[in-house]
Backbone as CSV, one residue per row, in Angstrom:
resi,resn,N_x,N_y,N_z,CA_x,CA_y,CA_z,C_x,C_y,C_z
1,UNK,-10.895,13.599,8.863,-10.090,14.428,9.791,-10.004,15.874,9.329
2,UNK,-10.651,16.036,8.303,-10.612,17.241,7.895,-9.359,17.905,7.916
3,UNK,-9.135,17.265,7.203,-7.045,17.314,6.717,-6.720,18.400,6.245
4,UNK,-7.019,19.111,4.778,-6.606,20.501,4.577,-6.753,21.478,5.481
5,UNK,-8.097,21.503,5.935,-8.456,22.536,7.107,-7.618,22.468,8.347
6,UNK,-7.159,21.243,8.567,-6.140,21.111,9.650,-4.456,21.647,9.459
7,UNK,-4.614,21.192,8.501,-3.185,21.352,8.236,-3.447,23.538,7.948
8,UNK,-4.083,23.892,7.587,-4.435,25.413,7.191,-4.161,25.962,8.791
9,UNK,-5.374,25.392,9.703,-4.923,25.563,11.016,-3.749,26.099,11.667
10,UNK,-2.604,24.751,11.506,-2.009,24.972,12.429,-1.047,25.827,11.629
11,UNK,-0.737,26.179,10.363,-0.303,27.409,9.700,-0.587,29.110,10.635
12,UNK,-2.360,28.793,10.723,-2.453,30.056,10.969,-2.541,30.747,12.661
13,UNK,-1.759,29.089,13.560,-1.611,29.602,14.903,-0.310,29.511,15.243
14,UNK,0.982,29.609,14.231,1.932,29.084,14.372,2.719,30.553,14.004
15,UNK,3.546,30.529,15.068,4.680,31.499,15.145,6.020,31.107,14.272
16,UNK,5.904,30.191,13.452,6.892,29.841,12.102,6.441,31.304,11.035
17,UNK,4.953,31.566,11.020,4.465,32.095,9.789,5.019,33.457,9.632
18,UNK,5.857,34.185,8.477,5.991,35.643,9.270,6.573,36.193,7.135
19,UNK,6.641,37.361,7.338,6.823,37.917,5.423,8.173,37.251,5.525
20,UNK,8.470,36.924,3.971,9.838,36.977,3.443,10.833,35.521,3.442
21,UNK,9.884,34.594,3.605,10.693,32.983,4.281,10.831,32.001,2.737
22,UNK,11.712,31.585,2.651,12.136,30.413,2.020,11.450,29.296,2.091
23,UNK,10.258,28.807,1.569,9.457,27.499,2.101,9.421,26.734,0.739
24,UNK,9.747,25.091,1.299,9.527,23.979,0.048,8.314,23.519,0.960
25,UNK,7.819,22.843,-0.111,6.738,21.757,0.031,7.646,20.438,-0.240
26,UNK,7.723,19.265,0.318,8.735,18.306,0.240,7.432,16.918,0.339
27,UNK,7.122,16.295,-1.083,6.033,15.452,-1.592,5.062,16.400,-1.598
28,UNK,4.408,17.170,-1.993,3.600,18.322,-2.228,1.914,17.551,-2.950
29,UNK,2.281,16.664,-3.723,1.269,15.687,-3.950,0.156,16.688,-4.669
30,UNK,-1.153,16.263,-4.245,-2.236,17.639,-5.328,-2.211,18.830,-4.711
31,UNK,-1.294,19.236,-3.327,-1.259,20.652,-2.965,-2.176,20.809,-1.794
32,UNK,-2.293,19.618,-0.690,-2.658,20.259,0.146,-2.197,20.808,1.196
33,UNK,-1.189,20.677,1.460,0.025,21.597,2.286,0.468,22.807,1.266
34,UNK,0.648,22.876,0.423,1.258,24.028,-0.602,0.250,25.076,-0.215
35,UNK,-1.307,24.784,-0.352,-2.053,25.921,-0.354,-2.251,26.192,1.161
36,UNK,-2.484,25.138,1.977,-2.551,25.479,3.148,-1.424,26.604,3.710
37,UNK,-0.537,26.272,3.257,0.329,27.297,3.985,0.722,28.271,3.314
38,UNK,0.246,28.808,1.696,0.135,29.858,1.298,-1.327,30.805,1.717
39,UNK,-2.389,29.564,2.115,-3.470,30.303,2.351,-3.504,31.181,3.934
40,UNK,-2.666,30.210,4.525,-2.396,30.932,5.906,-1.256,32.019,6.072
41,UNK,-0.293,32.334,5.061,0.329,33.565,4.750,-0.678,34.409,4.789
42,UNK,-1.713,34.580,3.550,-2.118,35.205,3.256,-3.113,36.178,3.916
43,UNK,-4.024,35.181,5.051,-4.802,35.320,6.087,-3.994,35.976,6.899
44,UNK,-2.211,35.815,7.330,-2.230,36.798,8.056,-1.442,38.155,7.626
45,UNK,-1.591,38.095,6.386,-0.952,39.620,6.308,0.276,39.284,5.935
46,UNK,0.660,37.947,5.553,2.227,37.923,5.505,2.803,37.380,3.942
47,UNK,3.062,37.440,3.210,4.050,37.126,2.062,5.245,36.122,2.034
48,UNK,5.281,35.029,1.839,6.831,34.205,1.813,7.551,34.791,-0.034
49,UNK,8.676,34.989,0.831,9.955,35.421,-0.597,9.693,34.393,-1.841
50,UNK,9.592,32.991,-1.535,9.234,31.730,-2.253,8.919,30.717,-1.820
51,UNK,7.924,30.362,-2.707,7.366,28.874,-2.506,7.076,28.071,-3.488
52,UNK,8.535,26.962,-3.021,8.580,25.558,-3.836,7.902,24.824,-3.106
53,UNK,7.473,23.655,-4.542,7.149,22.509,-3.901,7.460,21.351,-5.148
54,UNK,7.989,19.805,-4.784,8.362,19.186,-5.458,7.109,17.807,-5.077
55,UNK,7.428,17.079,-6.035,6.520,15.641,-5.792,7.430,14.640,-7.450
56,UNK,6.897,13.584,-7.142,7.777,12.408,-7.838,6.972,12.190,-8.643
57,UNK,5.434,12.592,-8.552,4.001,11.446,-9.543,3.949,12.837,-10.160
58,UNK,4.298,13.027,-11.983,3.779,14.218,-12.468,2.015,14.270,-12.616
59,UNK,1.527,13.167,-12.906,-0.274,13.747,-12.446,-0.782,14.618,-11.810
60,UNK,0.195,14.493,-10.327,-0.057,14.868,-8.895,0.254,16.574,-9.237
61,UNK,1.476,16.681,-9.985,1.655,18.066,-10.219,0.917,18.543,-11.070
62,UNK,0.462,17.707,-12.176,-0.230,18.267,-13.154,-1.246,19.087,-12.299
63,UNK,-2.190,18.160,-11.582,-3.573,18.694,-10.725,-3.309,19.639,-9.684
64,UNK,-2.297,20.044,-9.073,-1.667,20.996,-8.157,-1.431,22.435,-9.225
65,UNK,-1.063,21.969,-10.940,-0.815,23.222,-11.388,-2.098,24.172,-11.595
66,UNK,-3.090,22.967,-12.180,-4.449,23.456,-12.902,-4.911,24.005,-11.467
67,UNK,-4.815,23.588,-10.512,-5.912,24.229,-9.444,-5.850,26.019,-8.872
68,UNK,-3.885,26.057,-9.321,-3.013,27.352,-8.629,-3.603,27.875,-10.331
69,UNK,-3.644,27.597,-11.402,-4.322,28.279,-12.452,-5.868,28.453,-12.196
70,UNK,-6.824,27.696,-11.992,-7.794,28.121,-11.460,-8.322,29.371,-10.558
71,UNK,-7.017,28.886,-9.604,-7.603,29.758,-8.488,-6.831,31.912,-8.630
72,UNK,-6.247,31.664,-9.726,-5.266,32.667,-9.831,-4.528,32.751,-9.395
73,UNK,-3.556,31.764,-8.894,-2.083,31.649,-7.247,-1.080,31.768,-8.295
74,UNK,0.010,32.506,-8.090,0.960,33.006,-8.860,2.144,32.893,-8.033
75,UNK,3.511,32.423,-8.646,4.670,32.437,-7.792,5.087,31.041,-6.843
76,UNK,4.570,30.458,-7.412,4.486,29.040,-6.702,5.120,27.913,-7.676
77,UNK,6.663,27.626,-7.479,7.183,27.053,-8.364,7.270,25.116,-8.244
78,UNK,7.131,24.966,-9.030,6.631,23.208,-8.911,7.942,22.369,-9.729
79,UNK,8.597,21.580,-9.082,9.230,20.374,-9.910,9.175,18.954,-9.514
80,UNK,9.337,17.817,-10.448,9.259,16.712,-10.341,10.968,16.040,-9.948
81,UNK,11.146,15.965,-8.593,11.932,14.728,-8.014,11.095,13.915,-7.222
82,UNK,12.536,12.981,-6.686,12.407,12.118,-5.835,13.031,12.426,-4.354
83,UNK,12.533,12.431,-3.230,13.226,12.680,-2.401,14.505,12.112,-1.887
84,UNK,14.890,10.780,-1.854,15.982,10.432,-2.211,16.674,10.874,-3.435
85,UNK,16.716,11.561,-4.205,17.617,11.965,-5.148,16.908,13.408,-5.427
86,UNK,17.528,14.459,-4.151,16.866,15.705,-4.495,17.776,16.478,-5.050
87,UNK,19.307,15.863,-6.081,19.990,16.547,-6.334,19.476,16.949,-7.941
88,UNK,17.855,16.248,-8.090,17.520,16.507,-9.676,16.908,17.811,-9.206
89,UNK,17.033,18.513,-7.783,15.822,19.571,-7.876,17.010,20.562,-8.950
90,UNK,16.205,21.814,-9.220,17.349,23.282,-9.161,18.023,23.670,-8.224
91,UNK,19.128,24.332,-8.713,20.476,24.282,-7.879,20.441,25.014,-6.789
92,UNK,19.216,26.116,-6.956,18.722,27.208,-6.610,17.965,27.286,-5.138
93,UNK,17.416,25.410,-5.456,16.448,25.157,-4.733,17.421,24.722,-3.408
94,UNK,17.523,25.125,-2.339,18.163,24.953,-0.874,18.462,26.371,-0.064
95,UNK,18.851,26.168,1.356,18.749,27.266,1.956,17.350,27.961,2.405
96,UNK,16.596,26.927,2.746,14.830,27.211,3.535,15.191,27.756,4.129
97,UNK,14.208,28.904,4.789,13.339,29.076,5.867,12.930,27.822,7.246
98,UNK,12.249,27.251,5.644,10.840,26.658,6.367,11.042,25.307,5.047
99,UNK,10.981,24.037,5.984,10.658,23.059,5.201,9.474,21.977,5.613
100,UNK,8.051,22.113,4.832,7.261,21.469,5.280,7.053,20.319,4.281
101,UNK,6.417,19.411,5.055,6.079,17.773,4.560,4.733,16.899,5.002
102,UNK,3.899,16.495,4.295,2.738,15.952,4.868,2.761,14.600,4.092
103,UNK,2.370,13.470,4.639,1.741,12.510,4.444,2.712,12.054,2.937
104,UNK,3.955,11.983,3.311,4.944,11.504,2.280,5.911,10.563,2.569
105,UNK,6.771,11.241,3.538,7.625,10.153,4.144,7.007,8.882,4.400
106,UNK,5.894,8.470,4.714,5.410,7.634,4.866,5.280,5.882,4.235
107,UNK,5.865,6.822,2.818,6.054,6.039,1.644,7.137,5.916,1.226
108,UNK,8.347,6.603,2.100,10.124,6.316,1.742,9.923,4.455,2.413
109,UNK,11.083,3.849,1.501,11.041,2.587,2.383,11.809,2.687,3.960
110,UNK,11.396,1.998,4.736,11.843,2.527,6.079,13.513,1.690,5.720
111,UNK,14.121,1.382,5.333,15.967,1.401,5.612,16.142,2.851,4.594
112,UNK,15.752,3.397,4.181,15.677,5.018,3.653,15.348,6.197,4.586
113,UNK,14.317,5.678,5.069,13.979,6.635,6.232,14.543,7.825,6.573
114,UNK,16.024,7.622,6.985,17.093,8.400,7.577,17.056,9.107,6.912
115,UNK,17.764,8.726,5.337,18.239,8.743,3.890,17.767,10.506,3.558
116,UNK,16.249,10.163,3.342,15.259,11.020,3.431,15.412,12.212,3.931
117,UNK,14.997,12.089,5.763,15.403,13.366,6.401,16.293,14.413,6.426
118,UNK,17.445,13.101,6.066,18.294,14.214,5.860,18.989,15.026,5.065
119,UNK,18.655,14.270,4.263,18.358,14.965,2.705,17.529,16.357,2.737
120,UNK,16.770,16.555,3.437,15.698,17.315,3.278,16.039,18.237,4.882
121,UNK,16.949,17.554,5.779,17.687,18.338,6.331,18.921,19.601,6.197
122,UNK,19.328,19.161,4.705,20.357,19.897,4.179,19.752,20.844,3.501
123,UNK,18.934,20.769,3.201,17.804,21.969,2.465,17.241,22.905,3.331
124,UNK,17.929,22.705,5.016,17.373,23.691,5.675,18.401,24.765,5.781
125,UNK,17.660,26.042,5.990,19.011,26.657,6.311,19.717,26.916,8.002
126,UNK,20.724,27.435,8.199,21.045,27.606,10.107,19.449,28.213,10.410
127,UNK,19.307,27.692,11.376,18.129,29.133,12.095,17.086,28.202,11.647
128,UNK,16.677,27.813,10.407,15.636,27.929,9.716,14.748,26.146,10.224
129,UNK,13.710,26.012,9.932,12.816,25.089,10.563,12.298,23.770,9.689
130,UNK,11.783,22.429,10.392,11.304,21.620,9.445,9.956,21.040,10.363
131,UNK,9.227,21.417,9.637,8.056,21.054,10.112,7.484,19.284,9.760
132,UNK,7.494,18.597,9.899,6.801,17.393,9.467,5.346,16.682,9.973
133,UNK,4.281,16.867,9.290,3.097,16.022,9.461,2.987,14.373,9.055
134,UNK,3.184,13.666,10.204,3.347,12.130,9.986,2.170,11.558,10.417
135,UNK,1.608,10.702,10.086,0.750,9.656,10.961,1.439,9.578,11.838
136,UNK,1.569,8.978,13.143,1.507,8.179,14.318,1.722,6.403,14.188
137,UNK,2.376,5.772,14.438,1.903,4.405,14.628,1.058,3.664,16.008
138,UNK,-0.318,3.583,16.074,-0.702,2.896,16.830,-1.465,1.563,16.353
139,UNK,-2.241,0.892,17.266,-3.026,-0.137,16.587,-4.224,0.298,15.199
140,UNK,-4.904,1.193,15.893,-5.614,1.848,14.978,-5.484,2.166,13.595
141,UNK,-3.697,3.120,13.411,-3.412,3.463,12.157,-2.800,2.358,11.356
142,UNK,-2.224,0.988,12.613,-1.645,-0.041,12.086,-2.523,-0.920,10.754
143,UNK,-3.515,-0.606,11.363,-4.960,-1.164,10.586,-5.173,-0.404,9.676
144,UNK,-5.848,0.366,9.805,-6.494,1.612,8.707,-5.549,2.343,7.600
145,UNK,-4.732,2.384,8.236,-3.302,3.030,7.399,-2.028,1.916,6.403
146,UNK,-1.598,1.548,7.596,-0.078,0.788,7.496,-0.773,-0.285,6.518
147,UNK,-1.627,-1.088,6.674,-2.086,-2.362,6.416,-2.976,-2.246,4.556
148,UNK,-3.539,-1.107,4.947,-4.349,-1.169,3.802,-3.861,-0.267,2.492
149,UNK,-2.934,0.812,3.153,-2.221,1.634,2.218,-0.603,1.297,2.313
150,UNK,-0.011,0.306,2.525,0.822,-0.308,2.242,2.014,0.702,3.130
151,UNK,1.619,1.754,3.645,2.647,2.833,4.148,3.537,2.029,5.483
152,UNK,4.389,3.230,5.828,5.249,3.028,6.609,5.136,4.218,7.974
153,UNK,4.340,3.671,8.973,4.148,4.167,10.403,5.433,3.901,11.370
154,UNK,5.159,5.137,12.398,6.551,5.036,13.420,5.703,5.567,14.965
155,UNK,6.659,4.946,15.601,6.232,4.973,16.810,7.162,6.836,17.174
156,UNK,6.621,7.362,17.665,7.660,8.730,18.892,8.699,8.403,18.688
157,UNK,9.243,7.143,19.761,10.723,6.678,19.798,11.456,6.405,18.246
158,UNK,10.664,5.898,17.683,11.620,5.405,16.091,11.659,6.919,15.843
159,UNK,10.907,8.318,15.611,10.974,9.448,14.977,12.160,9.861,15.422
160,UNK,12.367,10.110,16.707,13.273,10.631,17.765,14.578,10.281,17.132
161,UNK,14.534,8.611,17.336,15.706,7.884,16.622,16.500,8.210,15.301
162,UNK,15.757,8.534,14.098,15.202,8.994,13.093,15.873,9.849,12.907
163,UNK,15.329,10.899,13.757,15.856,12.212,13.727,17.192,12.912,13.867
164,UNK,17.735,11.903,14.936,18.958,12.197,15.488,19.604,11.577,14.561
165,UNK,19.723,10.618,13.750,20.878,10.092,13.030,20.656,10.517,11.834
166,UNK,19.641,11.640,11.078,19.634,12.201,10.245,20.433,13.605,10.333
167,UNK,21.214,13.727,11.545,21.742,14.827,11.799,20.908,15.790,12.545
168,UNK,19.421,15.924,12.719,19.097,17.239,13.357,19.716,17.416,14.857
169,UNK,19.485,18.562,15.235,20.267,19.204,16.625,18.658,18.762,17.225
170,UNK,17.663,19.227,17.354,16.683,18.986,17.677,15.044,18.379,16.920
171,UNK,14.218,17.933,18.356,13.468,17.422,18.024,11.805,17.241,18.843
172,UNK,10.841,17.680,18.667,10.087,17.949,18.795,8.446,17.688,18.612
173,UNK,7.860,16.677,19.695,6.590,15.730,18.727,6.018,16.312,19.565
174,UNK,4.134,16.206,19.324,3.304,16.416,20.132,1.851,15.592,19.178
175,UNK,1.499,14.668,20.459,0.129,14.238,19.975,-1.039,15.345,20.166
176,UNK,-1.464,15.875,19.017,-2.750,16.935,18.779,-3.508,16.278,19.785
177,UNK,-4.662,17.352,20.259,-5.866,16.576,21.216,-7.000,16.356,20.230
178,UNK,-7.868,15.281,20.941,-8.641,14.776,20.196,-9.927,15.429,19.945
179,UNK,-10.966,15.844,18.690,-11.606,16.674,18.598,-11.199,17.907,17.560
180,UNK,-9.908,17.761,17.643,-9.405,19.032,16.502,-9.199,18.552,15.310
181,UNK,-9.664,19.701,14.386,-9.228,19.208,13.089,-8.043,19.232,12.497
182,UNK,-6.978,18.322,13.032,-5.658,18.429,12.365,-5.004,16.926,12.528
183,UNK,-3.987,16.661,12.148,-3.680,15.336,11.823,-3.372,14.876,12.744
184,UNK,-3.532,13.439,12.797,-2.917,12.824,13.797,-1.964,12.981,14.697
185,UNK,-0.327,13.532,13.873,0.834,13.902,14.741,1.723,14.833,14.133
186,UNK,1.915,15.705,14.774,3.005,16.878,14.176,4.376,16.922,14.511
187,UNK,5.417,16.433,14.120,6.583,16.681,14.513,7.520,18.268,14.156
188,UNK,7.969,18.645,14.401,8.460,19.898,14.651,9.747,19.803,14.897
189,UNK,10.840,20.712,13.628,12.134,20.560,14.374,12.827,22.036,13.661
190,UNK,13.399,22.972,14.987,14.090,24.294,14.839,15.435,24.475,14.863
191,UNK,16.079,24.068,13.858,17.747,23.929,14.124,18.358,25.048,15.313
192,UNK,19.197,24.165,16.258,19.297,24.835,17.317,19.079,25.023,18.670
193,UNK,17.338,24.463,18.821,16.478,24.864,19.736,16.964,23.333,20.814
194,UNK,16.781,23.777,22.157,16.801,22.823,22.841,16.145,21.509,22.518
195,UNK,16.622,19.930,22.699,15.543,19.213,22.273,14.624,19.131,23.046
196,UNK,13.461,18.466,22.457,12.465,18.078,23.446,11.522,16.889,22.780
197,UNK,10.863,16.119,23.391,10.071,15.418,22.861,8.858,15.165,23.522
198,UNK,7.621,15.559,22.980,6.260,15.485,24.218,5.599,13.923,23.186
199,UNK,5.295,13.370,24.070,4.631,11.988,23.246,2.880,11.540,23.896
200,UNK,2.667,12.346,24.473,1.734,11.616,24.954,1.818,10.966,26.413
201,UNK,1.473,9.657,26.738,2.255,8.456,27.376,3.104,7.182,26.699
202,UNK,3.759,7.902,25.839,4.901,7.059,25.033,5.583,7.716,25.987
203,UNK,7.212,6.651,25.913,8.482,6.953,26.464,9.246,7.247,25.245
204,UNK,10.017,7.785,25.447,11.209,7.386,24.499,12.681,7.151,25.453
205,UNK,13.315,6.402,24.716,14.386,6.004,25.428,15.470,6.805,25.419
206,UNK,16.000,7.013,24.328,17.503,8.375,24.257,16.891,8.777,23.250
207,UNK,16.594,10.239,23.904,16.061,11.106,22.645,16.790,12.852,22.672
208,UNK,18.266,12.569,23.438,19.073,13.735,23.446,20.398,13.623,22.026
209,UNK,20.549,14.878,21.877,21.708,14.667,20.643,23.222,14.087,21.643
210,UNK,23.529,14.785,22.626,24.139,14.654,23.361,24.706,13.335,23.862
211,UNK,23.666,12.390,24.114,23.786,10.928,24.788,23.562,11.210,26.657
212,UNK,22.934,12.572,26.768,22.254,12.391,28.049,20.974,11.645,28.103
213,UNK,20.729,11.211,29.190,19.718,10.196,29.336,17.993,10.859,29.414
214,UNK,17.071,10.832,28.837,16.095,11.523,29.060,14.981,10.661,30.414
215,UNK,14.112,12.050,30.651,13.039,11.394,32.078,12.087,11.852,31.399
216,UNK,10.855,11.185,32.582,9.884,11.795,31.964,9.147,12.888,32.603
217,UNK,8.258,13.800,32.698,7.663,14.150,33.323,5.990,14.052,33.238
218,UNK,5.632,13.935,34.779,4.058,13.686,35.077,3.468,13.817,33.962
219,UNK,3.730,14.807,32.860,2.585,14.851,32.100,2.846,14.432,30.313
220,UNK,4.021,13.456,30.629,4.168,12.575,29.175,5.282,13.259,28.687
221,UNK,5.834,14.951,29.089,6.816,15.153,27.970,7.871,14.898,28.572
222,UNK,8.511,14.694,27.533,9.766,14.331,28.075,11.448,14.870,27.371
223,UNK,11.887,15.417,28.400,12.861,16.433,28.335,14.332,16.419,28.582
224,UNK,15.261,17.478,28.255,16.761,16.497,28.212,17.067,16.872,30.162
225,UNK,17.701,16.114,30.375,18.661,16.058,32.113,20.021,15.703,31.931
């Protein structure tokens, strides 16, 4: 899927990107979201104030450090937690911008799930954004993914679900089209912003903070009424 390049992508068509932002990497793993979205700063002319990133496997950081030494990347601060217990990060560390996540949650146990988000919800600041790159659950990833890498897939509706009882105000999915190089599914959430949820031809059932009832429209998204 040409995963780094994807994930670099949608960095560098995304109106999140701009000088001066607060960004964690949240499971940061060997750094392919870390660089992606320092590499797409950089491409456009823009600078973030800081960029953390944490992960639980020190290997994972070890090989994330040697590569930002390799490559000469400077200012890119790295620690070892757990996302359920992100009170081992620095004290320092909260009040994002921008909180991005790839191919991690995946591996919280799902009665954590919540646990997780919102944990990593409190690390956002007012205003400020959480981006999340998840697999998808369909038959396909049920197989290839869920089954063989032991992970934990969600349908739209469970994210939605997810989301809302982790506290966010809003919420925001969209299945990528097919042919592009970027991941399977991007969820997106802007403290604040109206909700919304586009799924494809998934439904979701209550996906307002409110407890208004959502519809759908002709073309899969589906919006608050």
């Amino acid at each position: 899927m040409r995963y780094p390049q994807g994930l670099r992508a949608f960095f560098l068509g995304s109106p999140l990107v701009r000088s001066g932002l607060r960004i964690l990497d949240a499971g940061c793993g060997t750094g392919a979201l870390t660089l992606a979205v320092r590499d797409a700063f950089v491409r456009r002319g823009c600078a973030p104030k800081t960029l953390h990133a944490f992960d639980l496997t020190p290997a994972m950081l070890d090989r994330l450090r040697e590569t930002l030494r390799r490559r000469g990347i400077k200012g890119v601060e790295l620690a070892e937690a757990n996302v359920l217990q992100l009170d081992g990060l620095p004290a320092s560390w909260r009040d994002y911008d921008l909180v991005v996540s790839a191919s991690m949650l995946e591996y919280v146990p799902r009665d954590r799930f919540v646990d997780a988000l919102a944990g990593l919800r409190a690390r956002v600041k007012e205003g400020g954004s959480f981006v999340l790159f998840m697999t998808r659950r369909n038959p396909l990833t049920r197989l290839l993914i869920s089954r063989w890498w032991a992970s934990n897939l969600y349908t739209v509706g469970e994210l939605a679900d997810a989301f809302q009882q982790a506290g966010f105000s809003s919420f925001a999915f969209r299945r990528l089209p097919a042919g592009r190089p970027l991941p399977l599914g991007v969820g997106a959430h802007r403290r604040g912003d109206p909700l919304n949820v586009a799924s494809g031809t998934d439904m979701v059932r209550q996906v307002t903070s409110r407890g208004r009832r959502a519809r759908a429209s002709p073309l899969g998204a589906i919006h608050n009424s």
